[in-house]
C-alpha positions as CSV (number, residue, x, y, z in Angstrom):
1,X,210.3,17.1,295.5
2,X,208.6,14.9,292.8
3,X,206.0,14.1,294.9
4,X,205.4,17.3,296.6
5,X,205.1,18.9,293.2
6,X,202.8,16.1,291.7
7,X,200.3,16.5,295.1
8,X,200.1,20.3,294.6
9,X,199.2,20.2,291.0
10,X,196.4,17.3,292.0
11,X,194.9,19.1,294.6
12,X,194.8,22.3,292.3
13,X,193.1,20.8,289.7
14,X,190.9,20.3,292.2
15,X,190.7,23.9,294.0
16,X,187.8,25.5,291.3
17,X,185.9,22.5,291.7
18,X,185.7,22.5,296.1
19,X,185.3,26.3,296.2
20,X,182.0,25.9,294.3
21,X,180.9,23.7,296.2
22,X,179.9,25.1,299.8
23,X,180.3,23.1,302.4
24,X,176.9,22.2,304.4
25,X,175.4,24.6,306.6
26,X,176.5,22.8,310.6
27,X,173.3,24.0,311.7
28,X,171.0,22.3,309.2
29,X,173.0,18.7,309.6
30,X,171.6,17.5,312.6
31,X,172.5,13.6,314.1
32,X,169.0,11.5,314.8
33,X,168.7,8.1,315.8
34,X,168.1,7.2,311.9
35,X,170.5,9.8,310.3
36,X,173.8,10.3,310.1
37,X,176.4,12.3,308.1
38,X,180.4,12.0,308.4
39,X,181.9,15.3,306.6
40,X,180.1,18.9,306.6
41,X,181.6,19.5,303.5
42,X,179.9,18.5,300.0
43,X,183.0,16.7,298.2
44,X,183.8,13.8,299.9
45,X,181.3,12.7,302.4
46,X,179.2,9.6,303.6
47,X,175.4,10.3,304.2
48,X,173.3,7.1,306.0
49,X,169.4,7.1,306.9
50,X,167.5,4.4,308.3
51,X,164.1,4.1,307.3
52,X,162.2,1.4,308.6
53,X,163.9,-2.1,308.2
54,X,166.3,-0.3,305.4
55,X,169.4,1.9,305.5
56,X,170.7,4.1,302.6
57,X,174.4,4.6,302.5
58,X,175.1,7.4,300.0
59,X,177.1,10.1,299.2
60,X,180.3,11.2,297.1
61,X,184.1,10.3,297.7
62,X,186.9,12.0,296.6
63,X,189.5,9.0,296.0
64,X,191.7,8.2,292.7
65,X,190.3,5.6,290.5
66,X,187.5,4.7,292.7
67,X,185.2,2.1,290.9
68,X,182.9,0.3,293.2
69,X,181.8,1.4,297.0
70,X,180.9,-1.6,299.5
71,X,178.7,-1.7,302.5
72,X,178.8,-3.9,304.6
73,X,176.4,-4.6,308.0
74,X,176.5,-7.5,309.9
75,X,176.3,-10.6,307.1
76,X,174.8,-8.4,304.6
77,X,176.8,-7.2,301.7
78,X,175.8,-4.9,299.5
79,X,178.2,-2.7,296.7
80,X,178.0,-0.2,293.6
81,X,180.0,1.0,291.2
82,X,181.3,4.8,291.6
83,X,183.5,7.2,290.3
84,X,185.4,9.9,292.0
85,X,183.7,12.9,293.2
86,X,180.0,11.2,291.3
87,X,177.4,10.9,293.7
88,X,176.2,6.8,294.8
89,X,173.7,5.2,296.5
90,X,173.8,1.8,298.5
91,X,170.5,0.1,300.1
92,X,171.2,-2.1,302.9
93,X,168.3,-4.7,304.5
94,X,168.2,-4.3,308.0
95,X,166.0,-7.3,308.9
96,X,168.9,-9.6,310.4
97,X,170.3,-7.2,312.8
98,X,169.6,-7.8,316.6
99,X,172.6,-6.7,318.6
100,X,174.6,-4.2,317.4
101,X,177.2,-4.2,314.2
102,X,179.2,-2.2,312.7
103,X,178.3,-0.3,309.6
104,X,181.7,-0.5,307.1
105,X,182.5,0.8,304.5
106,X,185.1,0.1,301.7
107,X,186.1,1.1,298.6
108,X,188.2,0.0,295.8
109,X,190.2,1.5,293.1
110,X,190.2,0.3,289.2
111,X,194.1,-0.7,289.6
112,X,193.6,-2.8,293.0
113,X,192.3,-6.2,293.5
114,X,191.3,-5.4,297.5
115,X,188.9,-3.7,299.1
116,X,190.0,-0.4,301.4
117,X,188.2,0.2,304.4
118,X,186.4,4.4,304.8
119,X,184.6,3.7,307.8
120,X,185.5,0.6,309.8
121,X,184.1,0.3,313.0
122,X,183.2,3.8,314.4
123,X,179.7,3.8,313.3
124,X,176.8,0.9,314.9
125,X,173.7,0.0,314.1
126,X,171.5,-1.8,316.5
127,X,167.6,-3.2,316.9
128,X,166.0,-1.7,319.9
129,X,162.3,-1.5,321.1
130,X,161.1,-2.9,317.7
131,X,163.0,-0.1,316.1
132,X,166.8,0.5,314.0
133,X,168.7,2.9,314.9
134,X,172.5,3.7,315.0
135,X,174.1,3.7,318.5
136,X,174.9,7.0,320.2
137,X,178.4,7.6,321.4
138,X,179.1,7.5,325.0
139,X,181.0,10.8,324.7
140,X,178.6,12.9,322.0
141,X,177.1,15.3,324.8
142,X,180.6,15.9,326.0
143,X,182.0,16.4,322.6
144,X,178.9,18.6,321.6
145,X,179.2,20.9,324.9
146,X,183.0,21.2,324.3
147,X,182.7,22.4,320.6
148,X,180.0,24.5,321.6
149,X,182.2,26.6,323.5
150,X,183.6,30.0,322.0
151,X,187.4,30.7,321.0
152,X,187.8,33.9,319.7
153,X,189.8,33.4,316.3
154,X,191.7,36.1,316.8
155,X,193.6,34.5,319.6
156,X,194.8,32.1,316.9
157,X,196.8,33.7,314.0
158,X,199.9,34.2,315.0
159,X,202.7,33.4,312.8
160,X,206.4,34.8,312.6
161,X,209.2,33.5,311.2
162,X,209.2,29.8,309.4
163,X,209.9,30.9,305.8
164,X,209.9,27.4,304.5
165,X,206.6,26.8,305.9
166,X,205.3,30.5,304.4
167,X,206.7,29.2,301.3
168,X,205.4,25.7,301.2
169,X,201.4,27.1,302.3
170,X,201.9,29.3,299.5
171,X,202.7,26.6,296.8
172,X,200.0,24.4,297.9
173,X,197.1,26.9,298.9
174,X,198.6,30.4,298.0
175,X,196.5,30.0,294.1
176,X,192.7,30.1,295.8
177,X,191.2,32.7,298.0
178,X,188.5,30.9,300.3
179,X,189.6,29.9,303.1
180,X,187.4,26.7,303.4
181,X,189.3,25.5,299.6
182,X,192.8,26.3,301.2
183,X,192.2,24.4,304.3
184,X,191.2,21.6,302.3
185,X,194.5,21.7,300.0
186,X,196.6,22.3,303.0
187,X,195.3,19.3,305.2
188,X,195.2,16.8,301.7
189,X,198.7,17.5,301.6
190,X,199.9,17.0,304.6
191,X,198.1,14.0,304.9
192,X,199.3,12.5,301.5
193,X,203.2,13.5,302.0
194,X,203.9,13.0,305.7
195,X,204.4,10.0,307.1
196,X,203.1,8.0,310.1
197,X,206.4,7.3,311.8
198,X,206.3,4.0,313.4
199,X,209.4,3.5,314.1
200,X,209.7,6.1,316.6
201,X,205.7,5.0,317.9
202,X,206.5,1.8,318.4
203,X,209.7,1.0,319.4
204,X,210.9,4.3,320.6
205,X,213.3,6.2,318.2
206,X,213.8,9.6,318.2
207,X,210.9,11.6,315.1
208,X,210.8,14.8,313.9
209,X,208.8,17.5,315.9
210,X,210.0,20.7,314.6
211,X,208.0,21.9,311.6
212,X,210.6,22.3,309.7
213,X,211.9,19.1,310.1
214,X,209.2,17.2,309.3
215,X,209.1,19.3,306.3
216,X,212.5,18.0,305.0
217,X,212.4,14.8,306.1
218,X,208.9,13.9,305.4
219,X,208.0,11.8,308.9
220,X,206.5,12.4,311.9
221,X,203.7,11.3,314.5
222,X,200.1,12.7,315.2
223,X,201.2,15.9,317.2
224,X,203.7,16.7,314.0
225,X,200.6,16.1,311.9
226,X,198.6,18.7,313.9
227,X,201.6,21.2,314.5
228,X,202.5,21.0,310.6
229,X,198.9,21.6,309.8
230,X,198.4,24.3,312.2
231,X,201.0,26.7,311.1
232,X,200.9,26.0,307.2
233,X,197.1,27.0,307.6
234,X,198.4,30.2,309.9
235,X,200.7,30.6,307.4
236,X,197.3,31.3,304.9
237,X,195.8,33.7,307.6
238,X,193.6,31.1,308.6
239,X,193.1,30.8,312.3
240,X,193.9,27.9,313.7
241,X,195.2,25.3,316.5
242,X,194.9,22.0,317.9
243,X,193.0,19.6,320.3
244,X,193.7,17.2,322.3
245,X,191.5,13.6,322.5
246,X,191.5,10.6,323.4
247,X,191.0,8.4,320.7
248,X,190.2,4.4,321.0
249,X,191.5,2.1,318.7
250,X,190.5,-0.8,316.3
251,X,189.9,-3.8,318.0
252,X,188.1,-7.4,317.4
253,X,185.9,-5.7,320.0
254,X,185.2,-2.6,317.7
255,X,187.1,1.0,318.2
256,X,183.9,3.6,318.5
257,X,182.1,5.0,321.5
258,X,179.0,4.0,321.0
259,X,179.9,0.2,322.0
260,X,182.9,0.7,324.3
261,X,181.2,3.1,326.8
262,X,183.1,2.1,329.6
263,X,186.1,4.5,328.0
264,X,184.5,6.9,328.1
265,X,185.5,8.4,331.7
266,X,189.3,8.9,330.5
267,X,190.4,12.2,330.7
268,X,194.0,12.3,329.5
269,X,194.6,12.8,325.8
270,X,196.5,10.3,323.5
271,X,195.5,12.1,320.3
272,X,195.3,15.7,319.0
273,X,193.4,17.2,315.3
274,X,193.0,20.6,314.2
275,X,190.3,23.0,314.5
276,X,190.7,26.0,311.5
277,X,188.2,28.8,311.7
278,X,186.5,28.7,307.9
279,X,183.3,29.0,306.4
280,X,182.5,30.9,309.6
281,X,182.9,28.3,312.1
282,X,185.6,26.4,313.6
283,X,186.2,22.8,310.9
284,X,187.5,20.2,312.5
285,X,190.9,18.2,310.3
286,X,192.4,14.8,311.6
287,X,196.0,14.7,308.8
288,X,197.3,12.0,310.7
289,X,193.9,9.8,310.7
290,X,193.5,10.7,307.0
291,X,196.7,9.6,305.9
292,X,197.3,6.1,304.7
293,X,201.4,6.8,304.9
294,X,203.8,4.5,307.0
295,X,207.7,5.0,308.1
296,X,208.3,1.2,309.5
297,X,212.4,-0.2,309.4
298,X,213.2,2.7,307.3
299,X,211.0,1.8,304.2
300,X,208.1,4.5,303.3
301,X,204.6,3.0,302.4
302,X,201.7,4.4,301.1
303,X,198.8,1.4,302.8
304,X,195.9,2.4,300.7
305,X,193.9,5.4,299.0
306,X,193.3,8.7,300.7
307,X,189.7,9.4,300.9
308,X,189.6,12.8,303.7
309,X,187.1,11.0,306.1
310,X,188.4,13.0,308.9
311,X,188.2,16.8,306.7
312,X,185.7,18.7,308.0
313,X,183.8,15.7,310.1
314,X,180.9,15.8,311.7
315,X,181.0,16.2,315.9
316,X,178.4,13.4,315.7
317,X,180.7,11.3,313.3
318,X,183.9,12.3,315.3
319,X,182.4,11.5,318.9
320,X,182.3,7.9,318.1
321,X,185.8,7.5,317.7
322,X,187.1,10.5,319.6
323,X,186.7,12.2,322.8
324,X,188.0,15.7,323.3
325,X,189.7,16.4,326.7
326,X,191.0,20.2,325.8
327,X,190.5,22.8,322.9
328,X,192.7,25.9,322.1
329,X,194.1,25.9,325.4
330,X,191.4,28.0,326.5
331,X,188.8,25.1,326.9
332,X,188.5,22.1,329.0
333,X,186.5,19.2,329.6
334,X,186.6,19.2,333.6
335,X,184.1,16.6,335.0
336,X,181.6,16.1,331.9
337,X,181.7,20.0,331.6
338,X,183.1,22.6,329.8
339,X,185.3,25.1,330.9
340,X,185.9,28.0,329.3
341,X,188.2,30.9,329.9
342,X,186.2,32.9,327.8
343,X,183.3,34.1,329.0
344,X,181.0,36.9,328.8
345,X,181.5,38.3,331.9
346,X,185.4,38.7,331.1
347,X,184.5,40.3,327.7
348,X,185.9,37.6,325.6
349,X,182.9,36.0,324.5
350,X,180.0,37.5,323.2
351,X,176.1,37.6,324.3
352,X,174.5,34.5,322.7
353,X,172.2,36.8,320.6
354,X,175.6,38.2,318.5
355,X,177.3,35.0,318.3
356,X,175.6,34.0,314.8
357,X,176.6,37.4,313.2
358,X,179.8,37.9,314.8
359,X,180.7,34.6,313.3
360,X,179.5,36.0,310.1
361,X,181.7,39.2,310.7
362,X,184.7,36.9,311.6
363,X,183.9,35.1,308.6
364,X,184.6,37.9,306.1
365,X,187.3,39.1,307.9
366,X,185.3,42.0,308.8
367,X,187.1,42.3,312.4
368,X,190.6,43.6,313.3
369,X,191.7,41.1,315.6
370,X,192.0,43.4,318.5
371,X,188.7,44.0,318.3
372,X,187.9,40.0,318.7
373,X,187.9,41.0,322.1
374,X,186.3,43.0,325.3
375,X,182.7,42.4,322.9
376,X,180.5,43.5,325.5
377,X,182.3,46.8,326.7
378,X,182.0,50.1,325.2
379,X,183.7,51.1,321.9
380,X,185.9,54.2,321.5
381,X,185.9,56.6,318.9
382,X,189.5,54.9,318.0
383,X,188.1,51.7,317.4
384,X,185.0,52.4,315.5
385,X,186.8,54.1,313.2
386,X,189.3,50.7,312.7
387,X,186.6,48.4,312.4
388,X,185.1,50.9,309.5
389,X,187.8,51.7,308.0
390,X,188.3,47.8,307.9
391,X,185.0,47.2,306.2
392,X,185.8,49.6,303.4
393,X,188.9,48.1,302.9
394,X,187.0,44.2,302.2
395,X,184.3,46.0,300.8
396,X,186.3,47.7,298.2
397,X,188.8,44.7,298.1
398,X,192.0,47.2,298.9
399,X,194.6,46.0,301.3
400,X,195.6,49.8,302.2
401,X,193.9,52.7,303.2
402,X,196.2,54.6,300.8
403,X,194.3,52.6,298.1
404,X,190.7,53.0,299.1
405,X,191.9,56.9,299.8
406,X,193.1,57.0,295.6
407,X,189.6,55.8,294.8
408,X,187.9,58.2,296.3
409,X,190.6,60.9,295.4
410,X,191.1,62.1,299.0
411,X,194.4,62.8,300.5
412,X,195.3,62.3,304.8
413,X,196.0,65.5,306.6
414,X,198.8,64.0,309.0
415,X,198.3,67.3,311.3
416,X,194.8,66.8,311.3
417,X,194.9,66.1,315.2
418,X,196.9,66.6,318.0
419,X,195.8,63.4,320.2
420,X,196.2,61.2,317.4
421,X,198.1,60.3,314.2
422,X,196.4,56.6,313.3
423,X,196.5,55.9,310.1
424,X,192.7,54.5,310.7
425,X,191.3,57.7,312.3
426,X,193.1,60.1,309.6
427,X,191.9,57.7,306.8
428,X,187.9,58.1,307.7
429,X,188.7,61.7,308.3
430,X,189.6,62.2,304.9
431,X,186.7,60.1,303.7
432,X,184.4,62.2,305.4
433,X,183.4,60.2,307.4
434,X,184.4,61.3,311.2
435,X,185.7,64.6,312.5
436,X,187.1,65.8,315.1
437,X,186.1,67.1,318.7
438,X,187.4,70.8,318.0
439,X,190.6,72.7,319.1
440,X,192.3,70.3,316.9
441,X,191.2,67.3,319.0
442,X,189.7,63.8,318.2
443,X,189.5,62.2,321.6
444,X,190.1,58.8,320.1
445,X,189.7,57.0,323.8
446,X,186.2,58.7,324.1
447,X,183.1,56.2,324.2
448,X,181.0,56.8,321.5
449,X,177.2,57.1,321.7
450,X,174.6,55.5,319.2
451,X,173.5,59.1,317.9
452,X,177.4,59.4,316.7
453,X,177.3,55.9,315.3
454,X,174.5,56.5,313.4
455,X,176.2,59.4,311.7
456,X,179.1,57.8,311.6
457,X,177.7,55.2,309.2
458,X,175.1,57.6,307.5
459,X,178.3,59.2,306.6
460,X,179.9,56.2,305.3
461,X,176.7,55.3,303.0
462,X,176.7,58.7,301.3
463,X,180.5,57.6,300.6
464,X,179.8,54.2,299.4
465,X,176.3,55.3,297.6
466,X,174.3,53.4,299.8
467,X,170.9,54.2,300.0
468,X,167.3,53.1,300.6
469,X,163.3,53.7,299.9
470,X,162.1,51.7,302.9
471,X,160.6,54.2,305.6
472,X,162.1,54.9,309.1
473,X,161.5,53.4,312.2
474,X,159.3,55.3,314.2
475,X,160.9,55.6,317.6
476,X,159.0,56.5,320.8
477,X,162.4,58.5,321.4
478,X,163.2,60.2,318.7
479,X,162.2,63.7,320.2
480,X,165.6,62.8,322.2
481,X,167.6,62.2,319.2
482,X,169.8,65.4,319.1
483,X,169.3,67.3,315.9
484,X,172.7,67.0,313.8
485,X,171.8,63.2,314.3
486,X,168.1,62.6,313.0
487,X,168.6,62.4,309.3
488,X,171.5,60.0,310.2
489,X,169.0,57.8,312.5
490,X,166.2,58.1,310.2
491,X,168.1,56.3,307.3
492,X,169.9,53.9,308.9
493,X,167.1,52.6,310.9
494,X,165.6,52.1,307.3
495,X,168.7,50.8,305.6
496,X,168.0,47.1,306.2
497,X,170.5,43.9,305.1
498,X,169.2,41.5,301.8
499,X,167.6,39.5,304.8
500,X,165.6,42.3,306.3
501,X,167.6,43.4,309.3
502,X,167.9,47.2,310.1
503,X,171.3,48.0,310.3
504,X,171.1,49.9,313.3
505,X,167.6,49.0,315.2
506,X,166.7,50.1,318.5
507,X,167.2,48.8,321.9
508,X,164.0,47.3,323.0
509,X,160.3,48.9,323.5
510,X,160.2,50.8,320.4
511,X,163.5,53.0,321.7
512,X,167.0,54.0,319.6
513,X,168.0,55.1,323.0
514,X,170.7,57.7,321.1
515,X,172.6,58.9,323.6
516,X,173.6,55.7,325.3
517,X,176.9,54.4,324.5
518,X,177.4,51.5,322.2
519,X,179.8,48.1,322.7
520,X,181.8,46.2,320.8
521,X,179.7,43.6,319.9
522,X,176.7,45.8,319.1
523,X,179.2,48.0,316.6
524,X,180.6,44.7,314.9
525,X,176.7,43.6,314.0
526,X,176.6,46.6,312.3
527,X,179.6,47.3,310.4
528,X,178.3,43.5,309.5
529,X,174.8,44.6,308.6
530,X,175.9,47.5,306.6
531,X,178.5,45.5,305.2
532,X,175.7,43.1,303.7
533,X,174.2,46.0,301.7
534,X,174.1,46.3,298.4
């Protein structure tokens, strides 16, 4: 328990520091023949550029009593002093490389007399048509297309029972509220307190494999790593789960892709990682890689320094040692493509248009999870009025509806309907912000049309004080609009995010279209959009 207790103050101290720094955007860090970065997020990364005959290895590391950082490519040698979590620079001459080496590096810690490797050869640098460049994995497109593919988080929270892992996630992340922060804290300590059981890897004892287990006993292999992982960040609320690779090893011959492209046909897995849905995308953690812990003959080792190389790493940085066979058990790699059970035909993915804001939506938590689903049917009266209710909720930062209801000093009428008694639908009623069909009816399986949305959400704004000077859109339909709906579909056509987007525009060819119905994916842009109002 010592060291459990000394790792979760550590990493605390550190938990102010990560959550101000973002982690890069994915879509801005984009792999080139001359650049490469290992870690999306901003703490403890590696960035390297080639220009011309010269590369630059810089970034920052997060590793105890760092003091000097060491490149090494080919015969040249080249090294700086750093300091934890300080930003460095390294400048490499490239002149001497013809065939392709590795690019290493190492660092070293004030109280050790060796060098430890960070990245040992995964990433290669070659000379080709006059020209340096680093050598692109054998397995990248594969990797990119499989990552590419959508998993609905919602698929991916389940978590019952466990109390020790509850109560261990709690100690170690339960003190932060971003996501991104507690996935980092969560995956440092598992990969600084379990360890790598070799005894069981290589000569075939029985390990631990139930969570719990590993817990207590502190020992495991790679799929314990990943299981461990997987429910302590559930345990947060943080979707998550594991994939399944094939990983090459370290050889004289070198261990990445992008020189042993002969492996790169395998199809069965001999590895697994995590994917955790933060930061609104899917972040990619390797515990077992990043832990430097050993179990051999009984005896507990700690090999080196943790440095989180494989937290938050790149696809471009991870494809050169990695190749990813399955994903969430909903996508495959099946010859060189990927299959996905989720598509948009089924209703479990969305249209490519609302993917970026969906994500967005996900992100803030902005979607009930039975909503992360059937995106491109119609929504129901019922569910429009979860997913607003919802947003209020974040909005306001209440957990209940009774709270948000105390705010506003409005009370639920239980008999308000005969059809229905959600606690969703009664809440918005007494907000003002939906009402009923008449004859004491709300119809919550009825389809609702974008006319009713509109109001819906004008209603909502009036609530919330929303409002706006920007003029309307002028629709070449608005004569169809019916009349209890055009003040709602004049201002919210004008309300508009911090970024300029209406919150509800029209539907091509200067038309609201207002009595067509409206799906799921077109109602979760904008409880988004209205969501990003100030």
């Amino acid at each position: 328990m010592k060291t459990l207790k000394r790792t979760i103050l550590f990493a605390l101290c550190l938990a102010i520091m990560i959550s101000c720094i973002p982690a890069a955007s994915a879509a801005e860090v984009v792999n080139t023949e001359t650049y490469l970065r290992t870690s999306y997020g901003n703490t403890s990364y590696l960035e390297m550029k080639i220009e011309g005959s010269e590369l630059t290895v810089s970034g920052k590391l997060i590793s105890e009593n760092l003091t000097y950082v060491l490149a090494v490519v080919g015969e040249a040698r080249k090294y700086t002093e750093a300091e934890s979590g300080k930003a460095f620079s390294i400048k490499v001459d490239l002149s001497a490389v013809t065939d392709p080496v590795p690019v290493d590096v190492y660092t070293r810690q004030s109280h050790n007399e060796s060098f430890w490797s960070f990245v040992y050869e995964s990433v290669y640098v070659e000379k080709s048509a006059g020209k340096y460049r680093f050598v692109t994995s054998a397995v990248a497109a594969d990797n990119a297309a499989m990552l590419s593919a959508w998993l609905n988080p919602g698929e991916y929270t389940e978590f019952s029972g466990m109390p020790e892992v509850k109560k261990l996630s709690d100690e170690i992340a339960g003190g932060v509220s971003n996501h991104y922060t507690k996935a980092y804290l969560l995956h440092r300590w598992v990969a600084e307190s379990i360890y790598y059981d070799y005894d069981s890897y290589l000569h075939g004892s029985d390990t631990y494999t139930d969570v719990t287990e590993i817990i207590a006993h502190g020992r495991t292999v790679a799929s314990g790593y990943s299981q461990l992982l997987m429910w302590l960040l559930r345990a947060q609320g943080i979707p998550a789960f594991t994939t399944q690779t094939y990983a090459l090893g370290l050889t004289a011959q070198g261990g990445s892709f992008a020189v042993k492209k002969d492996a790169a046909g395998i199809t069965e897995p001999n590895h697994e990682f995590v994917e955790a849905f933060a930061d609104g995308r899917w972040i990619i953690l390797d515990p077992s890689w990043d832990s430097n812990n050993e179990y051999e003959n009984g005896v507990k080792t700690t090999l080196a320094p943790y440095a989180y190389y494989y937290f938050d790493i790149t696809p471009e940085a991870l494809s050169n040692e990695q190749k990813i066979i399955s994903r969430g058990e909903k996508v495959t790699l099946t010859d060189g493509e990927a299959v996905n059970e989720n598509t948009t035909e089924n209703g479990l993915k969305p249209a490519s248009w609302a993917i970026p804001e969906i994500l967005g939506a996900l992100d803030k938590r902005l979607v009930p999870a039975e909503l992360q689903m059937g995106y491109t049917s119609e929504i129901n009266r019922g569910d429009f009025c979860k997913l607003i209710m919802n947003m209020l909720r974040v909005k306001s930062r209440y957990t209940t509806n009774a709270s948000v209801l105390r705010k506003y000093e409005k009370t639920i009428d239980e008999a308000a309907f005969s059809d229905t008694n959600d606690p969703d639908v009664l809440a918005a009623c007494a907000l003002g912000i939906v009402n009923g069909t008449g004859n004491g009816k709300f119809h919550p399986e009825h389809n609702i049309t974008r006319e009713q949305a509109a109001t819906m959400l004008k209603r909502f704004a009036d609530l919330t004080g929303l409002t706006t000077d920007a003029p309307a859109i002028e629709f070449t339909d608005f004569g169809e609009v019916s009349t209890w709906a055009e003040e709602a579909v004049r201002f919210i056509s004008s309300l508009a995010t911090p970024e300029g987007k209406a919150v509800m525009g029209g539907v091509g060819e200067g038309r609201f279209s207002p009595g067509t119905s409206y799906t799921v994916q077109q109602a979760i842009l904008t409880i988004y959009r209205i969501y990003l109002c100030k």
